[in-house]
N, C-alpha and C positions, 0 to 999 in steps of 0.2 A: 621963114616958114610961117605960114598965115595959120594955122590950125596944129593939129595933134599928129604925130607917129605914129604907126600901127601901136609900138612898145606903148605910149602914153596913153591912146583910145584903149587899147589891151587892159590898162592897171586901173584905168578911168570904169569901165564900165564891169571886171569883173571876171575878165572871160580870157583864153588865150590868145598868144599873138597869132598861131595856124586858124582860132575860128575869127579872129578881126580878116585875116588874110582870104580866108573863104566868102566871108559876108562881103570883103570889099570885090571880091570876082565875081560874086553872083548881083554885083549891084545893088546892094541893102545900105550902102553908102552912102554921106555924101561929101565930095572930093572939093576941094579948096582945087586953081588955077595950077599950083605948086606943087600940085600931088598928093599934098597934107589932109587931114580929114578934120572934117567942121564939124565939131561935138555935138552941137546943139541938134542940126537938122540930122545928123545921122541917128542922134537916137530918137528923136520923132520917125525917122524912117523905117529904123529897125521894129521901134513899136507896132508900127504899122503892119509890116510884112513877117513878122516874126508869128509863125504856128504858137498858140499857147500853149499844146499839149506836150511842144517839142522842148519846151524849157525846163533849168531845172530850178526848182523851187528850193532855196536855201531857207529853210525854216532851221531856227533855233530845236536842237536837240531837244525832246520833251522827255525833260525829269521828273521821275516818280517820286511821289511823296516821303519821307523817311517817317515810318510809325514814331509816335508820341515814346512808345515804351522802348525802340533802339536810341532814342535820343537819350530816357530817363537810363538806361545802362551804360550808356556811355558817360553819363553824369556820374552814375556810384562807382563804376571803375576809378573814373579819376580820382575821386572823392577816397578809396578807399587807398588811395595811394598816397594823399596829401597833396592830391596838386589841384589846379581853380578850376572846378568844374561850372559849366553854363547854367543860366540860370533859367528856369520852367518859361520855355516859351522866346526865350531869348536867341537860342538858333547855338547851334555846334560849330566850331571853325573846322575846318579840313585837320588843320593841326591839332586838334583835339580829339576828333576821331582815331586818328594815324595812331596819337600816344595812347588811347585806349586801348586800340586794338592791339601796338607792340604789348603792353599790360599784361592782356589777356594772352596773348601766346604764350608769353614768359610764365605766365599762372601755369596754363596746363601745362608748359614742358616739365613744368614743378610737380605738379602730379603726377606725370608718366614717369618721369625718373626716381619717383617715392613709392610709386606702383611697383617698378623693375627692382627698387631695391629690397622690394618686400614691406616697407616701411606702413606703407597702405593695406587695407585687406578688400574686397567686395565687399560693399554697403548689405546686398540680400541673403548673401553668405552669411554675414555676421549676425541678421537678424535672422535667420532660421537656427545657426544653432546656436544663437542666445533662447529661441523657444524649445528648443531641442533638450537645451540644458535645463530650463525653469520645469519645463514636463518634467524629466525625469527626475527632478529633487522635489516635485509634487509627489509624485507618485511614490517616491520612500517614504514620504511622510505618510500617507494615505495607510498604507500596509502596515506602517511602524508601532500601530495600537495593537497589532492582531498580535506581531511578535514579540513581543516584550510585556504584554498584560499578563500573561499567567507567572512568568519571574517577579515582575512587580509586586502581584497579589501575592506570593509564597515569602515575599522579601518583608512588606509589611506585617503577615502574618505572625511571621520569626520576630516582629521587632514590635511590636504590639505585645505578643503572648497574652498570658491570661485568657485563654479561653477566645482571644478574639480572634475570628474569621475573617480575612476579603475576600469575597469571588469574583475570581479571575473574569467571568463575563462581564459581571458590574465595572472593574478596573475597566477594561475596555473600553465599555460605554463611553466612562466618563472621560475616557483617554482621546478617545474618537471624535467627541462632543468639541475638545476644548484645540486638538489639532485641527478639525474642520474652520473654525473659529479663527485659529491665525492661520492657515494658509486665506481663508476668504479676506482676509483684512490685506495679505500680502498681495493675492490678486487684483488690490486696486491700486498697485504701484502700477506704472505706463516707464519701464523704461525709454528711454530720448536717445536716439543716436545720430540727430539731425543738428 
């Protein structure tokens, strides 16, 4: 055999043996004595008479960029796991991603199943009636001069004697004055539940 096989012209240039089979009937060929096909001049021929429009163009698959910041997350998963994460700039293996990602599954299954078991509460839940509750022990405080100033002032009165007076409005006052005072001071705590 002086030249190639359909099979070997086939794996040579790319294409199946049915369209070697067709190009060699419509004469796009070109044939050795033998029947064999001559590589060289058949693909100058096919160049030649081959439609460009009708080809297909095997371009390499175009991959989209991975942002900077799914890389740096896939660095603190590992990182928070104890295992080698990549280094800024240095590129992620497939195998590094894959273990990240089992990582992070395994994280939330850990939460839903601490969710279900009640173990978790709502995050906005918890911060409304943490406010819910801070109001209302405000607000006893606020009221707590008005009720208990006139006991107060009749209590020191009895334990004073001698002619000595408090008034209950005064008691107030100074009751009112000095609860405003530390609730204001308490009001610059910022409870955290992040």
């Amino acid at each position: 055999m002086q030249g190639m096989s359909e099979r070997q012209y086939a794996a040579h240039v790319g294409l199946s043996r049915g369209a070697i089979q067709k190009a060699k009937a419509a004469g796009r060929l070109v044939l050795h004595e033998d029947g064999s096909i001559d590589p060289a001049a058949s693909d100058r021929r096919r160049a030649e008479t081959t439609d460009p429009s009708k080809t297909r163009k095997t371009a390499a698959p175009k991959l989209k960029p991975v942002p900077e910041a799914a890389v740096a997350a896939v660095g603190d998963t590992l990182r928070e796991q104890g295992l080698t994460a990549p280094t800024v700039g240095g590129g992620t293996t497939f195998l590094q991603a894959k273990t990240a990602n089992e990582v992070l599954k395994a994280q939330e299954r850990r939460i839903r199943l601490q969710k279900l078991k009640g173990e978790l509460v709502d995050r906005a839940g918890a911060e409304t009636l943490t406010f819910r509750l801070a109001r209302d022990e405000r607000d006893a405080w606020v009221t707590w001069p008005a009720r208990v100033a006139a006991l107060m002032a009749s209590e020191l009165t009895a334990a004073l004697g001698d002619g000595c007076e408090v008034e209950a409005a005064l008691m107030q006052k100074v009751l009112e004055t000095h609860v405003r005072a530390q609730l204001d001071s308490l009001a610059e705590i910022r409870p955290g539940l992040g």
